[in-house]
C-alpha positions in Angstrom: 138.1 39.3 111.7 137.1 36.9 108.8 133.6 36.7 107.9 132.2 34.0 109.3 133.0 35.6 112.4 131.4 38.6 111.6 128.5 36.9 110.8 128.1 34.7 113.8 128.6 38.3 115.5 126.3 39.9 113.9 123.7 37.3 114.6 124.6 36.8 118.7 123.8 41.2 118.8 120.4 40.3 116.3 119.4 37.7 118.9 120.7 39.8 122.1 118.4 43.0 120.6 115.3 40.9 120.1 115.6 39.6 123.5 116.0 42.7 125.3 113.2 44.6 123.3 110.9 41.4 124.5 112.2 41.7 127.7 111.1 45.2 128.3 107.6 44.5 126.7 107.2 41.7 129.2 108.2 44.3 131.9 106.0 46.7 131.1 102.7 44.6 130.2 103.8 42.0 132.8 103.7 44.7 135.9 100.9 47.1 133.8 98.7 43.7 134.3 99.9 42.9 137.6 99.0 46.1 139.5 95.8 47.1 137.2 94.6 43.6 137.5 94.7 43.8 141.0 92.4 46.3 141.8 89.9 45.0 139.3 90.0 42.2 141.9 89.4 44.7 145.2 87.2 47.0 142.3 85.6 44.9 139.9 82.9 47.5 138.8 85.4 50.3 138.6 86.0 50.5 135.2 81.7 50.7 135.2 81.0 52.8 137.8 80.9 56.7 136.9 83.3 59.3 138.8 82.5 60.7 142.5 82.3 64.5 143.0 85.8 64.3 144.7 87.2 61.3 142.3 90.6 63.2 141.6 91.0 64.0 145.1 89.6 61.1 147.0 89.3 58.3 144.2 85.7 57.5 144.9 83.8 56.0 142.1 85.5 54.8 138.9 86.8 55.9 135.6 83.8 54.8 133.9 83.7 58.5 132.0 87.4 57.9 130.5 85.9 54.9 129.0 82.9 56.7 127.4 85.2 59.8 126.3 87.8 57.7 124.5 85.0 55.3 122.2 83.0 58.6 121.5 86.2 60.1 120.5 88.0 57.7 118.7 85.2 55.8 116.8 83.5 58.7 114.9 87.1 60.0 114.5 88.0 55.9 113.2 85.3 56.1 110.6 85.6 59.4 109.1 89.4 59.2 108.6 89.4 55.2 107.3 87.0 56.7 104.4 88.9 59.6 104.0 92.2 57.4 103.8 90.8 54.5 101.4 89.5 57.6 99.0 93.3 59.2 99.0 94.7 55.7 98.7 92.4 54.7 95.3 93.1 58.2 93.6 97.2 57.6 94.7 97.1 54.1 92.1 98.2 55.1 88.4 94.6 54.9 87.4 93.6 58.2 88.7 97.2 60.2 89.5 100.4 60.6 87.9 103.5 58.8 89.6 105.3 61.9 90.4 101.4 63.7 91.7 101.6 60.3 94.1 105.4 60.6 94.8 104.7 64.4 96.1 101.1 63.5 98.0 102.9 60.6 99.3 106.2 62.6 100.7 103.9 65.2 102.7 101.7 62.0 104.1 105.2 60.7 105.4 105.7 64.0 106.7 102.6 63.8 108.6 102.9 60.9 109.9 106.2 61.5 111.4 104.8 65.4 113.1 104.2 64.6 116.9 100.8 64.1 117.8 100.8 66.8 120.5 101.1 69.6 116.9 97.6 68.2 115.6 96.6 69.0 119.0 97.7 72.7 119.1 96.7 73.2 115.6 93.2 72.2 116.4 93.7 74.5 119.3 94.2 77.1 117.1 91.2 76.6 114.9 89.3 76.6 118.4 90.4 79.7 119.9 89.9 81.5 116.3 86.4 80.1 116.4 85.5 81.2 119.9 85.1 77.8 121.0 85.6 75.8 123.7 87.4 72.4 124.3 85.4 69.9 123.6 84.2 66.3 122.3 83.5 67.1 119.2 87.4 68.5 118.2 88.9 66.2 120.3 87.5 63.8 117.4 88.0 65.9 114.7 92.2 66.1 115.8 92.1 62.0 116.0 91.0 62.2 113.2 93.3 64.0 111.5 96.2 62.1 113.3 94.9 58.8 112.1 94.3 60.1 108.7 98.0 59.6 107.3 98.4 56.2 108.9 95.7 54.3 107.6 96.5 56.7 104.2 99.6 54.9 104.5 98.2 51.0 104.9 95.7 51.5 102.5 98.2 53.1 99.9 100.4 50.2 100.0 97.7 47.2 100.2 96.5 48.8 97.2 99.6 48.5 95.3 100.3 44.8 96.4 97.3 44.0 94.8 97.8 41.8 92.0 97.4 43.7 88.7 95.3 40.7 87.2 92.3 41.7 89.4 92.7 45.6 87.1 93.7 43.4 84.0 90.9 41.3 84.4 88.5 44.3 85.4 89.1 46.3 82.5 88.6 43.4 80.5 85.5 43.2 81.4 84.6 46.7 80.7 84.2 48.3 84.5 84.7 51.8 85.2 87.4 52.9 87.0 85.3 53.4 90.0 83.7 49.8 89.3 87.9 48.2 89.1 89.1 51.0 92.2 86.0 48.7 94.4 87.6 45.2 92.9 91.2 46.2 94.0 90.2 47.6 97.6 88.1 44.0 97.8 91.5 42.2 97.1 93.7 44.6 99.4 91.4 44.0 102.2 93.5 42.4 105.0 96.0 45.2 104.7 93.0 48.3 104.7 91.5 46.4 107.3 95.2 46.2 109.6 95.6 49.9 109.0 92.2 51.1 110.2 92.4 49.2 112.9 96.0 50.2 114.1 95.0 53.7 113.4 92.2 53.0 115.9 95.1 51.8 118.4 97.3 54.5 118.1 94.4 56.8 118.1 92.6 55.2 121.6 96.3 55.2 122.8 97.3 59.0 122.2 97.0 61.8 124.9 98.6 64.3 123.3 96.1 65.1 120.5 93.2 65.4 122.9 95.1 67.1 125.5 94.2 70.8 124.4 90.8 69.9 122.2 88.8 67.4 124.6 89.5 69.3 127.4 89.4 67.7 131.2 86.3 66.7 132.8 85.5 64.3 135.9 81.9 64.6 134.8 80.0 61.7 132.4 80.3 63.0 128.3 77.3 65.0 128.5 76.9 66.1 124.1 79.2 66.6 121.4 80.3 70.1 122.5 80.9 69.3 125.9 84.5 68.4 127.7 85.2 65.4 128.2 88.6 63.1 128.8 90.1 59.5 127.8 91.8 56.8 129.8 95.5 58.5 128.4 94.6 61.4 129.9 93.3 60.1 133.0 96.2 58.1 133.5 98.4 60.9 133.3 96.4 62.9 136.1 95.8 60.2 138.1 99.6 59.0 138.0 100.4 62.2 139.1 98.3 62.0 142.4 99.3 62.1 146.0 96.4 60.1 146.5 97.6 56.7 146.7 94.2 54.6 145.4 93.6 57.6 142.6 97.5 56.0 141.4 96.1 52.4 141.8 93.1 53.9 139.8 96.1 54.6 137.1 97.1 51.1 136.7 93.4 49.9 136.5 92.5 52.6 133.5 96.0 51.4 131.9 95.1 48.0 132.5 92.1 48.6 130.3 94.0 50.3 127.4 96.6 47.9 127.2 94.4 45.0 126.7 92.5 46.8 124.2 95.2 47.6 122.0 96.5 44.0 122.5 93.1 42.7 121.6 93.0 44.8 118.2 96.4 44.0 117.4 94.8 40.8 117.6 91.6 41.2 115.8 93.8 42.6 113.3 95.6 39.9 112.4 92.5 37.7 112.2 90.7 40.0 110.0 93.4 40.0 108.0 93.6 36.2 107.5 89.4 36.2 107.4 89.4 38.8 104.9 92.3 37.2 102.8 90.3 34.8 101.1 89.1 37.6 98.8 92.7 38.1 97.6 93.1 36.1 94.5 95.8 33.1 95.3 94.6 34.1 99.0 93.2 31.2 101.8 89.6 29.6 101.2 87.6 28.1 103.9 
């Protein structure tokens, strides 16, 4: 086989693999939509309306709980972990650390970002039982957060290294402190900080297996910070489970919801990113 063969070959199974991978995404949004939106047309106010006493059994009410549970959770979890990343991610840069201090700090955040979600969830666990605790809001938010910590790490790590150096140069030129040039370079790494805290607040809104042993389960309305209370990946994984059929259709309707909130910050991301990239020396002015 000469080369140009191999190459037109090697494009053809390129082509084939994008086509496939965006075939199943169309599948799975495509009927996700489909049945989710339908019930939002039977049920418009069930995604408003707060849980019956019977709602796993019976399906009465809505999921409006899930909804509550997964922005109390994820937000305070979103906010504490983006300024815990952006703080690792300005003392990783050569101005504060060593190369090989960042090379070692930067190997155990790969590590962490590779461990399954469902192990920050049983070490939480672990901290909870040892504590005498119980399940509850509160560490349900404090193992988000500590899932989303090495992702946004990540982001913010490597928008701060694309920086252009003639924003330090320039800095230091001037006679700023290194705290004073660290708040100029995370100004001109913006669009990529801003991607990574918002897909760290996708994949966190999107896990189950974190919250699964800290949040507990709970059909009632988030009552306090040390209460139980669930998200819409949890209650999509009870209610798909149901012999019930309209608690299943209830399923599709609370992963209707997620899906078009991840889409829509996978969306917001990328504008942000392009409103935000103005303060990027060289970046677009409007």
């Amino acid at each position: 086989m000469d080369r140009y063969t191999e190459q037109r070959l090697f494009g053809l199974l390129a082509r084939a693999s994008a086509a496939l991978i965006l075939a199943v995404l169309a599948m799975v949004v495509g009927v996700t939509l489909w049945r989710g939106g339908r019930v939002f047309v039977t049920d418009p106010a069930v995604m408003v309306t707060a849980p019956g006493s019977r709602y796993m059994l019976d399906g009465g009410g809505g999921f409006l709980h899930a909804v509550l549970g997964s922005i109390f959770i994820v937000v305070p979890a979103t906010v504490v972990a983006s300024i815990l990343a952006i703080s690792t991610a300005i003392f990783l840069q050569s101005d504060y650390s060593s190369e090989r201090t960042s090379d070692v700090i930067n190997m155990f955040l790969n590590v962490l970002w590779g461990t399954p979600p469902i192990v920050y969830g049983v070490f939480v666990l672990t901290i909870i039982i040892a504590a005498g605790a119980q399940t509850s809001l509160i560490f349900g938010t404090i193992a988000i957060a500590i899932f989303q910590y090495p992702i946004m790490t990540r982001y913010a790590d490597e928008a701060l290294r694309a920086a252009p150096d003639t924003v330090k140069e320039a800095s230091y030129g001037l006679g700023a402190t290194r705290f004073e040039t660290a708040r100029m370079t995370v100004r001109a790494a913006l669009p990529g900080v801003i991607a990574g805290i918002i897909m760290g607040f996708a994949r966190g809104i999107g896990d189950a297996a974190t919250v699964l042993f800290t949040a507990g389960r709970s059909t009632q309305m988030p009552g306090g910070p040390f209460d139980p209370a669930t998200t819409l990946p949890i209650l999509i994984f009870e209610q798909a489970a149901s012999f019930n059929a309209e608690v299943r259709s209830h399923a599709y309707a609370a992963s209707f919801v997620l899906i078009v909130a991840v889409l829509a910050l996978i969306l917001a991301s990328k504008l942000l990113a392009g409103r935000f990239a103005r303060f990027a020396p060289g970046g677009r002015h409007s």
